[in-house]
N, C-alpha and C positions, 0 to 999 in steps of 0.2 A: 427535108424532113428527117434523112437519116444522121444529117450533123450533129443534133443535139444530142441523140443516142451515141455518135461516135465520142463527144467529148466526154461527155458522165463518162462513160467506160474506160476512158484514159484519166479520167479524174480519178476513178474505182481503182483502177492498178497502179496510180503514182501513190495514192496512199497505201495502201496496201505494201508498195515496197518499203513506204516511209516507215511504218508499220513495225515492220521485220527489221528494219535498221535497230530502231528503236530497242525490240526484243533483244538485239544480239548487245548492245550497249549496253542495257539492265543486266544481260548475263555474266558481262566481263566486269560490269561493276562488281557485282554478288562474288566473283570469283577473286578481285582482287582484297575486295571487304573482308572474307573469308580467312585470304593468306597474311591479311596483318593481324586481325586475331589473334593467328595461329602463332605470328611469329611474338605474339605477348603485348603490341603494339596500345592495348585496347577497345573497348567498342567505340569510343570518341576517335579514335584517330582514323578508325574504317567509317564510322559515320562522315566525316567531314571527308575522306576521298569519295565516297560512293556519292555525296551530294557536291563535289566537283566537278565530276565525270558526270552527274547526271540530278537536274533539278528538279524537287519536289517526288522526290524517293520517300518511303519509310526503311524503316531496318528494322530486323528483327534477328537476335541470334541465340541459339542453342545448340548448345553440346552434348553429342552423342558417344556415351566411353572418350575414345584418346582423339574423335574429330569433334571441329568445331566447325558449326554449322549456320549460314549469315542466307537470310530471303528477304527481297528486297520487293517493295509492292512500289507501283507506279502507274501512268497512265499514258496512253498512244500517243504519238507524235501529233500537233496542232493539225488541224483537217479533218475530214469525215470521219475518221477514227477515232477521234481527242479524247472518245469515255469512253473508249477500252481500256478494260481495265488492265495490265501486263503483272505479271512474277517471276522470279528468276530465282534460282538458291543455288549455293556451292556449298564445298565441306573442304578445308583441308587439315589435316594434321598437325594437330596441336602440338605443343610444347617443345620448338624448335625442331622438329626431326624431318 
């Protein structure tokens, strides 16, 4: 009787780690999206890393004063989580410096 509660619950925290993997991917997406921006690269050339690094992203970016600023919407790793929804943003400084 207690099996099937054991297994849900190691189901619950394998996605859950899937999860957070996931999160920490859309963040470094967002941060490398970000840094080509910044470096003048344009939003096409961070579009296409950010959907290399990570399938069925959107992108969104704006600029705040001298930062340029990339969020990136997605959804949780395949499994119990699949329609969470994830967001991630970075900023880095624009115009070569």
């Amino acid at each position: 009787m207690a099996m099937p509660v054991v297994i849900l619950l190691l189901a619950l925290c394998l996605s859950a780690v899937q999860l957070s993997g996931r999160q920490l991917q859309l963040q470094d997406a967002a941060a490398d999206a970000a840094r080509i921006v910044a470096r003048g690269e344009g939003a096409g050339a961070a579009t296409r890393r950010a959907s290399e690094l990570l399938s069925g992203v959107t992108f969104e970016m704006h600029s705040r004063g001298d930062l340029v600023c990339v969020r990136l919407h997605g959804t949780g790793a395949p499994g119990l989580f699949g329609a969470v929804s994830l967001r991630a943003s970075s900023c880095a400084l624009g115009d070569g410096r």
